[in-house]
N, C-alpha and C positions, 0 to 999 in steps of 0.2 A: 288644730295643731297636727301636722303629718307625722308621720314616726320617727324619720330623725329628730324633729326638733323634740319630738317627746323622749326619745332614749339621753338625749342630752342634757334636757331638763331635771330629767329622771337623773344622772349621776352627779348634775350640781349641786341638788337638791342634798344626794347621799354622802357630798362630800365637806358640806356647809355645816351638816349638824353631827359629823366626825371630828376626831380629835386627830391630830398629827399620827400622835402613839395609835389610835383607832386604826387610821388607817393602815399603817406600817404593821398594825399584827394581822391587818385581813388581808394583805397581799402575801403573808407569811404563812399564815392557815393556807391561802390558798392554792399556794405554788406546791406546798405538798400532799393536794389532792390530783396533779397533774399528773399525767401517765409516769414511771419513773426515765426510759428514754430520753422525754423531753426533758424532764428535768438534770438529768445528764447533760443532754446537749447544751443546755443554756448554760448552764456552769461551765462548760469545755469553751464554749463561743465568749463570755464573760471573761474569762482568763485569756483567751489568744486577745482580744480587740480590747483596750483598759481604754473604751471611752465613758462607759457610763457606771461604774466601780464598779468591786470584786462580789463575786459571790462563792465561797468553799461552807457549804452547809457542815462537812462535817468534823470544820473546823469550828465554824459556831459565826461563820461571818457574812454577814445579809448586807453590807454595806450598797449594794445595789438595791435595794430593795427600800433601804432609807433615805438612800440620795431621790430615786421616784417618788415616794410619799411626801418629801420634804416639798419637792416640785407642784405635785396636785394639791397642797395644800394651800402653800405661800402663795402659787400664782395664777391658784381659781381665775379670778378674777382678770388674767392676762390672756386666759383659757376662751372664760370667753368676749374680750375682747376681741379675740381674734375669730372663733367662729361666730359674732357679728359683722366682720366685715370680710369675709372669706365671698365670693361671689356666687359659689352655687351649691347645691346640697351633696353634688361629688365629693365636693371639698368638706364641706364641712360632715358628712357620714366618714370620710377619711380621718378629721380629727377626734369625731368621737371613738371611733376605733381604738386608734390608737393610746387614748386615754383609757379605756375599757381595757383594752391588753395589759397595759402598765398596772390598773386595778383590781383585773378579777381575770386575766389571764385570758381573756375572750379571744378564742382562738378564730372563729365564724365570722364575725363581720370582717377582723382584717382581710381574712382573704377573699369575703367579697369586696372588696375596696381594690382587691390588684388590679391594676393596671393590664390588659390585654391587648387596648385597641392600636397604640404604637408606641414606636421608641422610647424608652427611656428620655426621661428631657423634652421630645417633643412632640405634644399634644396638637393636633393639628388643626382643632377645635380652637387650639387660644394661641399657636406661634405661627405668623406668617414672615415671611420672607421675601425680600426680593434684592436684584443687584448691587446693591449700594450697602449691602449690609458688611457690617464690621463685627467681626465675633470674635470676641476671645474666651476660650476655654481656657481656665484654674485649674490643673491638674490634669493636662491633656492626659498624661499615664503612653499609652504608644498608640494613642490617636483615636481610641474604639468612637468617642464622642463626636472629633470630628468625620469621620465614615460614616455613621448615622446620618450627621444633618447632610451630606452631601448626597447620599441615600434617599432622605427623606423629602429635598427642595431641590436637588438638581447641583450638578460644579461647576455653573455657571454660577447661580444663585449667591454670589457675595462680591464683594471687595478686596478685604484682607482678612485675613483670616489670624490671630495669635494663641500661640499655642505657647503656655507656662508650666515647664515639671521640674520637678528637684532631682529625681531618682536617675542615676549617670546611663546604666542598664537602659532603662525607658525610655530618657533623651535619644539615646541612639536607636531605639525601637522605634519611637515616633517620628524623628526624622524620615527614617529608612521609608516606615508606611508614608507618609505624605509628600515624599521630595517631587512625585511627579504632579503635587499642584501648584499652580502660581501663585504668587501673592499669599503665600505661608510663612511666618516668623516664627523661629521657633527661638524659645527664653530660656535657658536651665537657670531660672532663678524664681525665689519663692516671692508670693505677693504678701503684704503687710500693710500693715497704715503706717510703717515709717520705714526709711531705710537706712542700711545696716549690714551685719554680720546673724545670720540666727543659723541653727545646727539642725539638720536631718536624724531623725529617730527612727532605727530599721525598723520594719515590724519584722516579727520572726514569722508571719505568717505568708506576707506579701509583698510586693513593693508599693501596689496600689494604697495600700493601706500606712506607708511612711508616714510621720508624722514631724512638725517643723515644733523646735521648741525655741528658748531660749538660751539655754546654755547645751554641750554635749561633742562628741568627736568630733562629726564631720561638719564643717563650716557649709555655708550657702549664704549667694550675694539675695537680698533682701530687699525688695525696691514696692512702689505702692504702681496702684494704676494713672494717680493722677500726675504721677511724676514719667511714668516710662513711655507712655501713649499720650499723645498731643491729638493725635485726629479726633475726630466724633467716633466712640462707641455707639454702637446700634444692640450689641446681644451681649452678654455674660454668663458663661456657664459656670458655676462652682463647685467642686468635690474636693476639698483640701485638708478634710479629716479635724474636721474642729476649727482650725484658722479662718473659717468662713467672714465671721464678724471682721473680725482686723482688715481685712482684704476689701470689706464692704466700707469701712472708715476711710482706708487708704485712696476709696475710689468716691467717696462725697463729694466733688469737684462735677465729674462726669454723671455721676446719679442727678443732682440737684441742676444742672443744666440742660443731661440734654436725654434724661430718663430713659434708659436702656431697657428692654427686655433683659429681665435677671433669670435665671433658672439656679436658685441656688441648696442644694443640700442642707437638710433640718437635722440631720439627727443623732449627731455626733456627740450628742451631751443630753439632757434632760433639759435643756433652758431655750437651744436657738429655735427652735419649733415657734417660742412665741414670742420671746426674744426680739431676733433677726425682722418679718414681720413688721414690729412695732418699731422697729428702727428704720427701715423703708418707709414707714407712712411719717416719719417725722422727717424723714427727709424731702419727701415728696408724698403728699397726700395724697395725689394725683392717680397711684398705683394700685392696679385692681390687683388681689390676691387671689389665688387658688392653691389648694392641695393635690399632688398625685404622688402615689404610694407603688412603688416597683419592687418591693420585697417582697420575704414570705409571709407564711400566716402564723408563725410562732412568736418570733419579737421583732417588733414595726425599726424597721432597716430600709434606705434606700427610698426616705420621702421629699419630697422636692417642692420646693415654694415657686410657685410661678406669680413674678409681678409683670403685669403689660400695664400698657395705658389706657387699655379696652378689655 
């Protein structure tokens, strides 16, 4: 057994013969053996981004810390499902990390797990490219995603190109950055698995960070991929701050025909990590899995599921 598959063994083991409440009071001992800074910071970072609940310790409230326990316990078994069928030990030291983080606050592997060698999204070890490719980027934002791939495979290197943002600010950033490519669409509308009317939620922090709900102010048109795109998908980038799932329903049509490279964001909640995944292989079992991890080394942000068909 090599050492990942032992450190991994070694925490299902620890977390098999815990009890829910076990676990929830050792993430709770342990957060406050952590320097007090970090501990600061995580509570400042918890309160600006409400994806994965609050935490005001000196308020008396860990709801963050119950929603993760609630996760490694109920969905062990989803856990490792999916570091069985993950394809390499990148990927799979990437999720025992990150479960280690969530449990005992492992600062040290996550950040050997960062990602250094390129781009965000493209790993150039598992995403190839060439003319004929069809990409649509889920939350272009003002383009950073698409500059990368055209950075990373050349502006030659596609077809069309579709760019989806909600944020009116950013639409006109995105355009502006990209107007001098061809074959660029750009959507200010949000992706869903049904379409509709759904509302934009500012963040106060960002605009990257907007989020699409169901009721709220600002209205936004709402449409799926299998209904606004008729051509063959070849690539799919996701960052849509939680909506991830819905967008990957709305696009079962083009998944299960014509299997897309996915690069989709995990980690906006404690669930799509193995979630998301396991809904890809029901769709097509066909798709190989990996992990890559482009955050920091305090709490695991900015992890990315890559499905190819190799």
């Amino acid at each position: 057994m090599n050492r990942v598959d032992y450190h991994f063994t070694s925490f299902v083991e620890q977390i098999r013969k815990s009890s829910k409440e076990e676990i929830y009071s050792h993430i709770r001992n342990r957060f406050f053996e952590v320097p007090l800074e970090i501990r600061a910071s995580l509570e400042d970072y918890f309160d600006k981004f409400p994806y994965w609940g609050k935490l005001r310790t000196q308020d008396g409230i860990f709801e963050e810390f119950y929603l993760r326990s609630l996760s490694i316990k109920e969905h062990l078994d989803d856990f490792i499902f999916l570091y069985e069928h993950l394809e390499d030990y990148r990927s799979r030291k990437v999720l025992y990390a990150i479960l280690n983080n969530w449990y005992d606050f492992d600062f040290q592997t996550l950040k050997e797990c960062q990602e250094s060698n390129y781009s965000h999204y493209f790993d150039l070890d598992v995403i190839q490219t060439d003319r004929e490719e069809v990409f649509v980027d889920l939350g272009a934002y003002t383009g950073d995603t698409v500059l990368d791939y055209l950075n990373q495979f050349g502006a030659n290197q596609y077809q069309k190109i579709y760019c989806y943002e909600i944020t009116k600010n950013s639409f006109e950033v995105l355009k502006n950055n990209l107007s001098s490519y061809p074959n660029v669409s750009f959507r200010r509308k949000a992706v869903a698995d049904q379409s509709g009317i759904l509302y934009v939620q500012k963040s106060t922090v960002d605009d990257s960070a907007n989020m699409i709900l169901a009721s709220g102010d600002q209205e936004i048109e709402a449409t799926t991929l299998d209904e606004d795109i008729n051509e063959k998908i070849t690539l799919i980038k996701m960052d849509i701050e939680g909506f991830e799932e819905k967008a990957i329903l709305g696009a079962r049509r083009h998944i299960v025909n014509e299997h897309p490279k996915l690069l989709v964001s995990v980690y906006h909640n404690h669930e799509d990590i193995w979630k998301i995944p396991k809904m890809l292989k029901e769709m097509w079992d066909g798709y190989h899995l990996r992990l890559r991890y482009y955050g920091n080394h305090i709490f695991p942000t900015e992890i990315v599921l890559l499905a190819t068909e190799n």
